[in-house]
C-alpha positions in Angstrom: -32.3 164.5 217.6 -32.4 164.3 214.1 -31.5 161.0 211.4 -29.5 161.1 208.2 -29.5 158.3 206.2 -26.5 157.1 204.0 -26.7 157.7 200.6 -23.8 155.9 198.4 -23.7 157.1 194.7 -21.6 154.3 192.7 -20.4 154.8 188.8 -22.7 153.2 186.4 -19.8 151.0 184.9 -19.4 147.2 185.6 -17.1 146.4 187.8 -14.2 143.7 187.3 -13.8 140.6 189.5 -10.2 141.2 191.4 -9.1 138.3 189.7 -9.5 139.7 186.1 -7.6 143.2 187.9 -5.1 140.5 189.1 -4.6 138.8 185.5 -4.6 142.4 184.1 -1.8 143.5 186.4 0.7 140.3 185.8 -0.2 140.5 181.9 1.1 144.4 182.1 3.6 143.0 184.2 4.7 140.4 181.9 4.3 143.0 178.5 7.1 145.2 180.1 9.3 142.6 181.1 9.1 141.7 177.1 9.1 145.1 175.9 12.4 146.0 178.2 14.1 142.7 177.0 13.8 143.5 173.5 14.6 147.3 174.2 17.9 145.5 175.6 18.5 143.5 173.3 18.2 146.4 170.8 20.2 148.6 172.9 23.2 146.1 172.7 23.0 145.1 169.2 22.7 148.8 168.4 26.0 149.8 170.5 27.9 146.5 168.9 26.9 147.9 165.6 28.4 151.5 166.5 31.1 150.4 167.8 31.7 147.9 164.7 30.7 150.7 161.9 33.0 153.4 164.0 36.0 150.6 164.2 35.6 149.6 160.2 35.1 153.3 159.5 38.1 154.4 161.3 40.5 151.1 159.9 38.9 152.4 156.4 40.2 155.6 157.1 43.2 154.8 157.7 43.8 152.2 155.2 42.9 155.1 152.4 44.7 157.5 154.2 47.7 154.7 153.9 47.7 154.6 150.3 47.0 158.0 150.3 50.3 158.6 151.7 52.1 156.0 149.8 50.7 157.2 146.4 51.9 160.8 147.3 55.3 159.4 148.1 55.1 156.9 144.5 54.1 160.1 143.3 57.0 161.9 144.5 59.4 159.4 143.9 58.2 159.5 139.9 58.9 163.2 140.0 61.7 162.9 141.7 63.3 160.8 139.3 61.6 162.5 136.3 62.9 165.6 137.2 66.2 164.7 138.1 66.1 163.4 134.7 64.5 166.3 132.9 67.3 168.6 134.6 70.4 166.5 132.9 67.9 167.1 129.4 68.0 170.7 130.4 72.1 170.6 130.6 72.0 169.1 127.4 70.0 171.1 125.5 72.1 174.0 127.0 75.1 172.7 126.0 74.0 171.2 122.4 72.7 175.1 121.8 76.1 176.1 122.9 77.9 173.8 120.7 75.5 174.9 117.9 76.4 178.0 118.1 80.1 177.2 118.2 79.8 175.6 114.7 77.5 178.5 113.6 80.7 180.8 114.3 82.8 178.1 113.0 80.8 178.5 109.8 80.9 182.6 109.6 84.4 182.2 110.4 85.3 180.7 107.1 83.6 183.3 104.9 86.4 185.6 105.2 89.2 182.7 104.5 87.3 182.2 101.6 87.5 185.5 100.9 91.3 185.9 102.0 91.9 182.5 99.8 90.1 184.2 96.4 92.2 187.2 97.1 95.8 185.4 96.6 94.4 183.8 94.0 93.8 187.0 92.2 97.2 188.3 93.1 99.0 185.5 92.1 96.9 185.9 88.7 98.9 189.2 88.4 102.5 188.0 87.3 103.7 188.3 83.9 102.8 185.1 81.6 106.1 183.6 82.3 105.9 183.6 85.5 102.4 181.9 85.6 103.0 178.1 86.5 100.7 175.4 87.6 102.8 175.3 90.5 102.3 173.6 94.1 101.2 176.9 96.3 98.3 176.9 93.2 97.1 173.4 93.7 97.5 174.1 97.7 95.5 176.9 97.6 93.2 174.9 95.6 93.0 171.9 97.9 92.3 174.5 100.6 89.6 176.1 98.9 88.6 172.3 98.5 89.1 171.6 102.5 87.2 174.8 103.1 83.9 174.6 100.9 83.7 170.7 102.6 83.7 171.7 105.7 81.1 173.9 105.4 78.9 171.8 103.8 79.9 169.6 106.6 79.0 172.0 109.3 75.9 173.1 107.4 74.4 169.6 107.2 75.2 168.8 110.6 74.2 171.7 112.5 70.9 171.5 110.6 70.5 167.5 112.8 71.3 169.8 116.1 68.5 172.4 114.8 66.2 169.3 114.4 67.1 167.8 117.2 66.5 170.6 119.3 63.3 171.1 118.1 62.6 167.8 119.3 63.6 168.5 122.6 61.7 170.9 122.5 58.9 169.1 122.3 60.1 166.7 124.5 60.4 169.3 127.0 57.0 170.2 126.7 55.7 166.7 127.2 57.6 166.5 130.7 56.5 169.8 132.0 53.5 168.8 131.2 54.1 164.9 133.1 55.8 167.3 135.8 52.9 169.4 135.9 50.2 166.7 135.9 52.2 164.9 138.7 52.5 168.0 140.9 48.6 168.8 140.6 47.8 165.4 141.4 50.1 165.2 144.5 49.2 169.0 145.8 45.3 167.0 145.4 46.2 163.5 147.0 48.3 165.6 149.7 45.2 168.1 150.3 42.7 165.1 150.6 45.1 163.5 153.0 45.5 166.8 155.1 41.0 166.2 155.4 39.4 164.7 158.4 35.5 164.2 159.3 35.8 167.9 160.8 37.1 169.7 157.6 34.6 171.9 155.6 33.5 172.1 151.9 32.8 168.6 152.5 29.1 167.2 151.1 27.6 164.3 149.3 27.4 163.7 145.5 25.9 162.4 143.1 27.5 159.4 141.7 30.9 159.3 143.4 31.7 155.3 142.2 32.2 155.9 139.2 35.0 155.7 136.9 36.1 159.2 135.6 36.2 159.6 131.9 39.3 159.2 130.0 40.6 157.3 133.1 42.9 154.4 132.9 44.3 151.3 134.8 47.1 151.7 137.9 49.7 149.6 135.2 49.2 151.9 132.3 50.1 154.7 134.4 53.3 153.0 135.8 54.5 152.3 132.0 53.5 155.9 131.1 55.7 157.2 133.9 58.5 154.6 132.8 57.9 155.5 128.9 58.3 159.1 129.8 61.8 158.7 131.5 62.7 156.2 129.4 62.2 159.0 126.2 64.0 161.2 128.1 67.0 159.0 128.8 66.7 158.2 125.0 66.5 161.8 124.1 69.6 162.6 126.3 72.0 159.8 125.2 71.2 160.8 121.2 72.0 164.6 122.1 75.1 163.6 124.0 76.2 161.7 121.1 74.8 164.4 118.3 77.1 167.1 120.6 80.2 165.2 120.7 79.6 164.6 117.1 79.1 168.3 116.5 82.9 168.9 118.9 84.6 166.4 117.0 83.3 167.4 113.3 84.0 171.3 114.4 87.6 170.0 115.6 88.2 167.9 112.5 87.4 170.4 110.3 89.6 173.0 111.8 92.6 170.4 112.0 92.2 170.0 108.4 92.1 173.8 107.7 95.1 173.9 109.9 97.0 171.8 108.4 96.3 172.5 105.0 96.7 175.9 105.9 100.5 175.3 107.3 100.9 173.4 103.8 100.1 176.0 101.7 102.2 178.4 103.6 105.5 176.3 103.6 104.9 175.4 99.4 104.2 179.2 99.5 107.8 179.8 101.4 109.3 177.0 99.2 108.2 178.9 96.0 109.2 182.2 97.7 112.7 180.7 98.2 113.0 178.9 94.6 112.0 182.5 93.1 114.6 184.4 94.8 117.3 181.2 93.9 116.2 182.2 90.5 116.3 185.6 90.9 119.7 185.7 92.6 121.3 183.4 89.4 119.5 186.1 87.3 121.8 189.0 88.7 124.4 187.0 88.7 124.5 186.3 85.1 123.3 189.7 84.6 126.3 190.7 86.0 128.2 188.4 84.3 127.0 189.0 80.8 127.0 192.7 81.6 131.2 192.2 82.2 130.9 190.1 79.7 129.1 192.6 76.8 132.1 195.3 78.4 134.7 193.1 77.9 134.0 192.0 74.2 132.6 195.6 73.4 136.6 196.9 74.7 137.8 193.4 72.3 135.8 194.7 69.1 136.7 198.0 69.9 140.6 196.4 69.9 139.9 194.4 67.0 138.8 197.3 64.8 141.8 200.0 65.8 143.9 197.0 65.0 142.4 196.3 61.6 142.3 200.1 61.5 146.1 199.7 62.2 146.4 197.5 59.7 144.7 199.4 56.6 148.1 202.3 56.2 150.3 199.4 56.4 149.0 197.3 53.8 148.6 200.6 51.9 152.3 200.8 52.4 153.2 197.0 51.1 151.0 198.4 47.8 152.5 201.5 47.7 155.9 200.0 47.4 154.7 197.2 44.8 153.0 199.7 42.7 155.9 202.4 42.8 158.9 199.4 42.2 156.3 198.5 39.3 156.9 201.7 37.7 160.8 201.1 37.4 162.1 201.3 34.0 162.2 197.6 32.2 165.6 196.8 32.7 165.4 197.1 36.4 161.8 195.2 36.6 162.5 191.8 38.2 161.1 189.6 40.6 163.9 190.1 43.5 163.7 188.8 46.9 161.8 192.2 47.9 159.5 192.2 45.5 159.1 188.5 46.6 158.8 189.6 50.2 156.3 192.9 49.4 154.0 189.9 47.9 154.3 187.6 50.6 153.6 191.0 53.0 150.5 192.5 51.0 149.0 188.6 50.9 149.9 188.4 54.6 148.1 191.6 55.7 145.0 191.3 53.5 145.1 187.5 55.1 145.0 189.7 58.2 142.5 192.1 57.5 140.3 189.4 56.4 140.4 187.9 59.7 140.2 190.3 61.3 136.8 191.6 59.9 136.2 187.8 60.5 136.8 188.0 63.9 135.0 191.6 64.2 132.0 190.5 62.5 132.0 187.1 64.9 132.3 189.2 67.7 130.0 191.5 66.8 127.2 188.8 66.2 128.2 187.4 69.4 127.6 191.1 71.0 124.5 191.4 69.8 123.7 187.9 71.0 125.1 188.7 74.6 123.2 192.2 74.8 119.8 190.5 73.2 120.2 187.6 76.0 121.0 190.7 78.2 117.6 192.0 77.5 116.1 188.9 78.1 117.7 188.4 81.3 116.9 192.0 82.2 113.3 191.6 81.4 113.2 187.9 82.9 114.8 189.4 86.1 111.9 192.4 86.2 109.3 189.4 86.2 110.9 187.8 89.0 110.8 190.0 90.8 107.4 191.3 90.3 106.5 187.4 91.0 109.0 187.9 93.8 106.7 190.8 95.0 103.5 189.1 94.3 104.1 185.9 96.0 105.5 187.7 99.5 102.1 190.0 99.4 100.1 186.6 98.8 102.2 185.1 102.0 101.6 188.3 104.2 97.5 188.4 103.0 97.3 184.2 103.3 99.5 184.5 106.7 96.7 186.8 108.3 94.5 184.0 108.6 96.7 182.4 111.3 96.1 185.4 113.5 92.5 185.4 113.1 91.8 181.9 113.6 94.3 182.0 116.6 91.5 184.9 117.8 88.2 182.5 116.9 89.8 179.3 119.1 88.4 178.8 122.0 90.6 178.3 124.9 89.6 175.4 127.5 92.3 174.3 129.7 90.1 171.6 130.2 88.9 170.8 127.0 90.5 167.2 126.9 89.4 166.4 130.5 85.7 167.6 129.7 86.0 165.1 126.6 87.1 162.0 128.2 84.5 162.4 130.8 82.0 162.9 128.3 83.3 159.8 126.2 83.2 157.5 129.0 80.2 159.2 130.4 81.2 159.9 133.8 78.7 162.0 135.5 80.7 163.8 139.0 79.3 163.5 142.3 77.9 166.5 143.4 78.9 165.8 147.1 82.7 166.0 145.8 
């Protein structure tokens, strides 16, 4: 029977009492109590810190996207009125280039009464020299000659203010489109950044996001901006609503005073037309007058001479028988009752005869004067008449302007309404 003996092999290291193993296990013990206590404690300060940054994050959030959504509907509300605004200056402008052109045609329209007006004064220039009066059609024609070159210096000047003010419009046009513009982009940008969350892309950080953009400026100079703009706007409106009614009621006027100058001249015209033929008609009548007249003191001299003619054998006669009784022989000569008588007769008929060629020669003159004042009123009555004839084609030619200006009126039934309501500045509602 054979004997082993033990052998125990033992690590060269020194071995600890089992009270240090005992202190090292409760220190161990004790280091990750402290260590999980402070991992706690982190633990809950780190979730209250989430929750805190997520909460202020989120409120932030919402507060910008707030005043997001209230600067979009500010924004809105600017355009809004802006553009309701910029929409009336649009009307106006339309109808300010409508009444502009209404005076433009207004202008052209009185070239050719110009024309019409230099024309009758031409024909009127035609009548005979005695016929050429400074009479009322002349200084009518001339006062609307006057009436006409004022009112086109009139028009003239004051549709040169539309042209300027529609070339400020224009600008001012530009300047809203461009507000109108600047307000859209901005709102299309606020409304875009409003429609973004934390999931949306092209999203990244920048480089110096806090700072103020160049050019930039303060929340109450953009209000006033915004008020300015609609406040040049209303400004620009009210002066072209005045500047048109001012162009209606200068185109009206003027064409009231045409008119009635116009009707003036035609009734002196009518007035002279009716004086000329008064004149014309007591012409002929003394024409024929003087014309029985010259016939019946032509048939008188004609009378007068046959009876001086009748006259001539019977005074020969009266001689005869003096001259023959003369010859008697001496003792029968004497101065008896018929040589007495033959005397008295030869005295009486060459009394006669002398008259008579008295008479004939008065008559005669008188004759002459009749059939020269006959001339006169022949030749008188020839220029009335071609006056007569001149002053009717003047009438026809000045009377052609009614029909053409009838043709150039516009015709708006409602022409007064539009003008009260433009007067009192009544704007319709739409809903109506």
């Amino acid at each position: 029977m054979s004997f082993q003996l033990g052998v125990t092999m033992r690590k060269p290291v020194q071995h600890l009492p089992l009270a240090d193993w005992l202190a090292r296990v409760d220190r161990l013990r004790n280091v990750a109590d402290a260590r999980r206590a402070d991992a706690f404690i982190t633990r809950t300060t780190s979730r209250m810190l989430r929750n805190e940054s997520r909460i202020e994050g989120d409120w932030a959030n919402y507060e910008s996207n707030e005043l997001l959504t209230k600067r979009i509907a500010e924004l809105e509300h600017w355009r809004d009125l802006i553009t309701k605004t910029f929409e009336r200056l649009e009307r106006e402008v339309v109808a300010l280039q409508e009444e502009k052109k209404a005076v433009e045609e207004e202008i052209n329209s009185q070239v050719e009464p110009l024309t019409i007006i230099s024309k009758v004064m031409s024909i009127r220039d035609g009548r005979e020299i005695p016929e050429i009066t400074h009479d009322i059609p002349d200084t009518e024609l001339l006062n609307e000659l006057f009436i006409l070159e004022n009112n086109q210096r009139l028009l003239v000047d004051i549709c040169q203010k539309a042209w300027q003010k529609l070339v400020r419009l224009e600008e001012v046009r530009f300047k809203i489109q461009q507000e109108l513009k600047n307000k859209k982009d901005t709102e299309d940008t606020d409304s875009a950044l409003l429609a973004m969350n934390r999931n949306s892309t092209n999203m990244s950080y920048k480089p110096d996001p806090l700072r103020n953009p160049r050019e930039c400026c303060s929340y109450e100079q953009w209000l006033e901006n915004a008020k300015n703009m609609k406040q040049l706007a209303e400004i620009e409106i009210a002066d072209t609503s005045a500047l048109r009614h001012t162009l209606s009621v200068c185109r009206q006027k003027a064409r009231a005073l045409y008119e009635a100058q116009r009707a003036r001249t035609e009734y002196d015209f009518r007035k002279r037309i009716f004086l000329t033929e008064q004149a014309k008609n007591e012409l002929e009548w003394q024409q024929l007058k003087m014309r029985e007249e010259i016939k019946n003191l032509t048939c008188e001299v004609q009378s007068l001479e046959d009876a001086l003619q009748s006259k001539t054998n019977v005074l020969k006669l009266a001689e005869t028988r003096l001259e023959t009784r003369a010859m008697r022989c001496i003792s029968e000569l004497c101065l008896d009752e018929p040589h007495g008588a033959l005397c008295s007769e030869v005295e009486k008929l060459r009394e006669i005869q002398r008259c008579l060629s008295n008479n004939i020669d008065d008559a005669k003159a008188k004759l002459n004067l009749l059939t020269n004042h006959a001339i006169k009123i022949d030749d008188d009555l020839e220029k009335k008449k071609h006056s007569l004839m001149t002053d009717t084609e003047a009438l026809q030619l000045h009377e052609s302007l009614l029909t053409k200006v009838a043709i150039l009126k516009e015709h708006n039934p409602c022409e007064q309404t539009d003008l009260n309501i433009e007067v009192a500045r009544v704007e319709l509602d739409p809903r109506k």
